[in-house]
C-alpha positions in Angstrom: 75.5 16.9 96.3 76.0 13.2 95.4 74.8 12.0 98.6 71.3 13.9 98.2 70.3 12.5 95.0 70.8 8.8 96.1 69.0 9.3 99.3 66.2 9.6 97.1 66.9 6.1 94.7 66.0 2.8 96.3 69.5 0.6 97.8 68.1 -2.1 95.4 68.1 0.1 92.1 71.5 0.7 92.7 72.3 -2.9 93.9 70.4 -4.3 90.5 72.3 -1.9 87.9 75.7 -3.0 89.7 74.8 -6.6 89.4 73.8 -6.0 85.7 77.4 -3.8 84.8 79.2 -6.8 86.7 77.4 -8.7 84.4 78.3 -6.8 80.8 82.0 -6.6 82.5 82.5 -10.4 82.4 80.9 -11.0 79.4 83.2 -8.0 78.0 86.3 -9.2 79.8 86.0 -13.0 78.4 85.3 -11.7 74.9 88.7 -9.2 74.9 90.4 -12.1 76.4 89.4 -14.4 73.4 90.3 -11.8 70.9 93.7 -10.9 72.3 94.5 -14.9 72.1 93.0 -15.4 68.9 95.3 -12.1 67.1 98.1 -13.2 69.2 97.8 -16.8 67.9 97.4 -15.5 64.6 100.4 -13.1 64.2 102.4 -15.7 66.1 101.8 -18.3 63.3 102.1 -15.9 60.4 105.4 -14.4 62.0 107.2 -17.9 62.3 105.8 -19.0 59.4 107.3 -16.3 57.2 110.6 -16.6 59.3 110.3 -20.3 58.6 109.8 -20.0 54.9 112.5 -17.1 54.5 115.1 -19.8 56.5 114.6 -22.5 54.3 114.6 -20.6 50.8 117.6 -18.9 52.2 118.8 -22.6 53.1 118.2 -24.4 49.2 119.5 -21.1 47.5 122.9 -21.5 49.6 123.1 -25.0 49.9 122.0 -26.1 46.7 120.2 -28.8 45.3 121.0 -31.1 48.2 119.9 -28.9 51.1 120.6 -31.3 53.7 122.8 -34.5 52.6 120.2 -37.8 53.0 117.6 -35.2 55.0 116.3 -32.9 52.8 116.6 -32.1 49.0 115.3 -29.0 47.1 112.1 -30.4 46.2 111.2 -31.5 49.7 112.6 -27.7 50.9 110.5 -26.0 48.1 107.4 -28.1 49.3 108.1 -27.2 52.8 108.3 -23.4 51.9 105.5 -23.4 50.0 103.1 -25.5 52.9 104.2 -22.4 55.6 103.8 -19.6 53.3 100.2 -21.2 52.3 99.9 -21.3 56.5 101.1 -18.1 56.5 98.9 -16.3 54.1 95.7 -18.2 55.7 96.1 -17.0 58.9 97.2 -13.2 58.2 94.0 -13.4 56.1 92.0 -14.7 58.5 93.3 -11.9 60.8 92.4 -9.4 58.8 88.9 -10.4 57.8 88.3 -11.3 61.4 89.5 -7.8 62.5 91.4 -9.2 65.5 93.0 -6.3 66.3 90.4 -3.9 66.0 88.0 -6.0 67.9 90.7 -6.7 70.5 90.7 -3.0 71.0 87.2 -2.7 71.1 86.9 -5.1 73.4 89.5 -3.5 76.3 88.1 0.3 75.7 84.4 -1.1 76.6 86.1 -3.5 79.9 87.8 0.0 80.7 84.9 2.0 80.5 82.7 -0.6 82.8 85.3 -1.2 84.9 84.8 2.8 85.8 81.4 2.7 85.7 81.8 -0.1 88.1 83.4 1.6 90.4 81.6 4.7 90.1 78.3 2.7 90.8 80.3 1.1 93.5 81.7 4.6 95.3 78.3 6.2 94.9 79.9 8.9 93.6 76.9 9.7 91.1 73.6 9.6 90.6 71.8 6.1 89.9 69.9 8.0 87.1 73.5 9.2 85.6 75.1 5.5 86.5 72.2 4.2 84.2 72.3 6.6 81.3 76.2 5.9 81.2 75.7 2.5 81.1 73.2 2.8 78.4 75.2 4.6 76.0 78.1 1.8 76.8 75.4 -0.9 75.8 74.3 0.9 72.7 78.3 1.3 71.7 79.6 -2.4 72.5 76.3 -4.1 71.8 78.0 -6.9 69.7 80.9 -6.9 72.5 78.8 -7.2 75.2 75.7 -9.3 73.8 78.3 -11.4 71.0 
């Protein structure tokens, strides 16, 4: 029975191992939350970037030479093309050698998995012992989520 084993384990073992998955859940929380804006950021700019480019090709090929009369001419379009598809090559580069998404992921299966050993540790609804080997394996899984 639940209750039986933790009658044994100190209030404060439990109260400390709470504290310290509180802990790894904030530092895992701020660090999906950093990931999810950076990728979002990322694929936002490389998304209107390529929709930008596309536009104004689109725009000098129909128009011609003079794309918009006393506004814009080809050479000022072409440049303009060029500078967003350079923007957006950079950043879907940078978003796949950073691994946003992955990390992203990463980063909200290890907040899931403390959040319920948060609340299991909370509940009492397992042993201290079990509460600590769980959280262990979590550590040893997300290390560079939850120490990064």
């Amino acid at each position: 029975m639940p209750g039986d084993a933790q009658s044994t384990q100190p209030h404060g073992d439990r109260d400390a191992l709470t504290q310290k998955i509180r802990a790894s859940l904030s530092k895992a929380d701020a660090y999906t939350r950093r990931q999810r804006r950076l990728n979002s950021t990322l694929t936002l700019v490389a998304t209107i970037g390529s929709a930008m480019t596309a536009f104004i090709t689109a725009l000098t090929a129909v128009q011609g030479p003079v794309v918009i009369p006393g506004v814009l001419e080809w050479q000022s379009a072409c440049a303009i093309g060029a500078a967003l598809s350079l923007v957006t090559t950079i950043c879907s580069g940078v978003s796949q050698q950073m691994n946003t998404s992955q990390n992203f992921s990463l980063g909200s299966q290890c907040v899931g998995r403390l959040r319920a050993l948060d609340l299991v540790a909370a509940t009492q609804t397992r042993s201290v012992g079990d509460v600590t080997m769980e959280y262990a394996e979590i550590l040893k899984t997300y290390s560079e989520i939850i120490n990064g």
